[in-house]
BAVEXKOL-889079 format. One line per field, with one value per residue: residue number from 1; residue in three letters; y, z, x negated of N, C-alpha, C in turn. Coordinates in Angstrom, 1 decimal. Layout:
! residues N
num <- NUM:...
residu <- Ala:...
nc2 <- Y:...
nc3 <- Z:...
nc1 <- X:...
cac2 <- Y:...
cac3 <- Z:...
cac1 <- X:...
cc2 <- Y:...
cc3 <- Z:...
cc1 <- X:...
***
This chain:
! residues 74
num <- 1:2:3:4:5:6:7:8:9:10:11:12:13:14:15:16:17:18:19:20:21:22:23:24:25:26:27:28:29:30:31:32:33:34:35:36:37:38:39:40:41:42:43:44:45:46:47:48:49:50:51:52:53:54:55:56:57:58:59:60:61:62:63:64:65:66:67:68:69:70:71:72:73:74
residu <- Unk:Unk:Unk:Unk:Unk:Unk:Unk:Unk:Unk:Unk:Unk:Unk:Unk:Unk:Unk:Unk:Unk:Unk:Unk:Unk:Unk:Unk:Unk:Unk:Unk:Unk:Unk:Unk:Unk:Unk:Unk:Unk:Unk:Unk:Unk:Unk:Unk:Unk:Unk:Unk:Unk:Unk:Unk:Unk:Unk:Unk:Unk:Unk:Unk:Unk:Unk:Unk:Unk:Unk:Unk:Unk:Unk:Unk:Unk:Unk:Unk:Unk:Unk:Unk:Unk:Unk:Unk:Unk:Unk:Unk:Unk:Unk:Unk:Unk
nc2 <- -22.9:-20.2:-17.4:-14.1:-10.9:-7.8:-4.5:-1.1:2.6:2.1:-0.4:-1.7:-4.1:-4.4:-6.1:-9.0:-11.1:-13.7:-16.2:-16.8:-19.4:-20.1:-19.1:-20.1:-22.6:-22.6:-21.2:-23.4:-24.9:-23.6:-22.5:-20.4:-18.3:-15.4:-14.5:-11.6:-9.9:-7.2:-4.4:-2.7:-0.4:0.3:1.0:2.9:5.1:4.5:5.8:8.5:10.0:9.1:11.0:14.0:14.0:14.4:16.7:18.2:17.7:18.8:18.5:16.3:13.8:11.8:8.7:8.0:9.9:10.0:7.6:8.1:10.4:8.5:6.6:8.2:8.4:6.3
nc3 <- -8.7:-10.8:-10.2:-11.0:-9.3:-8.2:-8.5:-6.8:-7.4:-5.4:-5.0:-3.2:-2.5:-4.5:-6.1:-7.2:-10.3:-11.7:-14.0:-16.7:-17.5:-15.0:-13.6:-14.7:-13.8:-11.0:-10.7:-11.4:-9.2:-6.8:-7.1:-6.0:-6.4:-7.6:-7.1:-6.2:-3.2:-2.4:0.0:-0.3:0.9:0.5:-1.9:-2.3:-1.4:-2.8:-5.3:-4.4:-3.7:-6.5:-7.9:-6.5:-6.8:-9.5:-9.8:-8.5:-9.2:-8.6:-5.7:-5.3:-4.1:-5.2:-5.8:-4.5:-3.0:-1.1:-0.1:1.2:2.8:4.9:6.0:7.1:10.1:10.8
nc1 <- 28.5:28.5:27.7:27.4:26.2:27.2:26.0:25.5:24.2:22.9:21.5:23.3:25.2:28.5:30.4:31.6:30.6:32.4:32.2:34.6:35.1:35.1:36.8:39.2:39.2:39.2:41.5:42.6:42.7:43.1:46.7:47.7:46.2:46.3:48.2:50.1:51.3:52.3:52.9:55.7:55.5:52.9:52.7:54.6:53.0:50.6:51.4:52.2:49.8:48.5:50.2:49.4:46.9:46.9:48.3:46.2:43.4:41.0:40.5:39.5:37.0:33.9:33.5:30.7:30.2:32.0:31.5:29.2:30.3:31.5:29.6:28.0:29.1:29.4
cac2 <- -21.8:-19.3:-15.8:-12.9:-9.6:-6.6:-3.6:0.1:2.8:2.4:-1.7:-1.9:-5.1:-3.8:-7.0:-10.6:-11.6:-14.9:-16.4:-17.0:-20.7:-21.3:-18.3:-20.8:-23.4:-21.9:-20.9:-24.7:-25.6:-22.8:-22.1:-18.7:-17.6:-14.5:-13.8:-10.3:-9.6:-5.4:-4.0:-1.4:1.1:0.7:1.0:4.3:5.8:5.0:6.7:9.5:10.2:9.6:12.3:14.3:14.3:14.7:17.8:19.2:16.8:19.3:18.4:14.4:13.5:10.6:7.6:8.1:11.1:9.4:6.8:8.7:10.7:7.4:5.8:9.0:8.4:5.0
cac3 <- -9.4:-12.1:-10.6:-10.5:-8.0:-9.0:-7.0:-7.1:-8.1:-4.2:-4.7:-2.1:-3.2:-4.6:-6.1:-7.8:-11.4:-11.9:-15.6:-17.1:-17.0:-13.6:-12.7:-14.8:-12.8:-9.7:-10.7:-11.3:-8.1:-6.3:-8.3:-6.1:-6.5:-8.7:-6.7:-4.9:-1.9:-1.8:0.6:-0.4:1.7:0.1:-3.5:-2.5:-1.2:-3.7:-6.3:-4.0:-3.9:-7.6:-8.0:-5.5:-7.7:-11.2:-9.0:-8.5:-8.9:-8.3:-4.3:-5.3:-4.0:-6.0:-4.9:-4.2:-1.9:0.4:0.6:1.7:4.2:5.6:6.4:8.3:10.8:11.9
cac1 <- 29.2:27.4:28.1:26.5:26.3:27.6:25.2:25.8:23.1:21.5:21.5:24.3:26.3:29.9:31.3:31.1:31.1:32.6:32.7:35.9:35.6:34.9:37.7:40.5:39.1:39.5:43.0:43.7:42.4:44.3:47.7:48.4:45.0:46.4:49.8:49.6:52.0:52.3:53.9:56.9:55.2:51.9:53.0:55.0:52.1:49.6:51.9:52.3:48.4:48.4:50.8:49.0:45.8:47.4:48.3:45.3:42.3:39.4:40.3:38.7:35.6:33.6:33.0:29.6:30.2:33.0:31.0:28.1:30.9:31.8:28.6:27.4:29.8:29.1
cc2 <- -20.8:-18.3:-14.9:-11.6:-8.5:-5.3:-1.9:0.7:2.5:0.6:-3.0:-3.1:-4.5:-4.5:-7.7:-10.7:-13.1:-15.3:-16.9:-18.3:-21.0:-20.6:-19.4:-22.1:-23.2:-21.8:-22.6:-25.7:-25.2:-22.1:-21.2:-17.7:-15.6:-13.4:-13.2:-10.0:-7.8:-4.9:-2.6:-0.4:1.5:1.4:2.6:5.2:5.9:5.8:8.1:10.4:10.1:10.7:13.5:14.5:14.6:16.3:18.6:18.4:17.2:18.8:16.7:14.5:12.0:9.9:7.8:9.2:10.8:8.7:7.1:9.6:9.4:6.8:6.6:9.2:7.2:4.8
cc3 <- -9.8:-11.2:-10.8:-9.6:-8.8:-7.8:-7.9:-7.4:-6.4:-4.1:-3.3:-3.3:-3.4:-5.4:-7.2:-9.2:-11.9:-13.9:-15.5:-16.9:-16.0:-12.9:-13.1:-14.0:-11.3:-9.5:-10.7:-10.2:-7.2:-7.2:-7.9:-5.8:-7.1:-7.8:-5.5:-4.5:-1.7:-1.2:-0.2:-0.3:1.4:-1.6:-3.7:-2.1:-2.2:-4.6:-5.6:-4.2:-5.4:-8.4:-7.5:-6.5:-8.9:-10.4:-9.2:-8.1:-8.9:-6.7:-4.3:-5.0:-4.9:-5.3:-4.1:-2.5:-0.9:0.2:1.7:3.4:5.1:6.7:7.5:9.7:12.0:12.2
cc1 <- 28.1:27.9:27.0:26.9:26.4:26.4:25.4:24.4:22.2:21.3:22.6:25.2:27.8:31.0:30.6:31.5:31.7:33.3:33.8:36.4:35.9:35.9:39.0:40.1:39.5:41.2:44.1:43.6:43.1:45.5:48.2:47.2:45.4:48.0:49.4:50.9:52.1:53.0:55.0:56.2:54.2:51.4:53.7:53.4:50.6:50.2:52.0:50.6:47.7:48.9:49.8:47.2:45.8:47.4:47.2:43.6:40.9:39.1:39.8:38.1:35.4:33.1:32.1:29.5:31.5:32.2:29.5:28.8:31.2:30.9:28.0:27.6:29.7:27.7
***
């Protein structure tokens, strides 16, 4: 398999590129490759937190800076 690595600006791996061919292959090797499961409870809440930022989205931090709060921790 062709992929390539996705890396952020600190070279931290942050996800996979897989060409299109080998993704419909994949899909015809696995045929629920694609089918997502969301819970109820998770679907209200992300819309709530999108609300919740339309709101008043100076309180966001950027990626970069939760990830940076995160790491300090552990």
């Amino acid at each position: 398999m062709n992929v390539q690595y996705i890396s952020d600006n600190t070279g931290k791996t942050t996800g996979v590129f897989i060409p299109i061919s080998e993704w419909n292959e994949l899909k015809g090797k696995f045929k629920d490759i694609e089918q997502i499961d969301i819970p109820e409870w998770q679907i209200k809440e992300v819309r709530k937190r999108l609300e919740d930022y339309k709101k008043n989205p100076g309180q966001a931090t950027d990626f970069d800076a939760a990830m940076d709060d995160i790491e300090k921790d552990l």
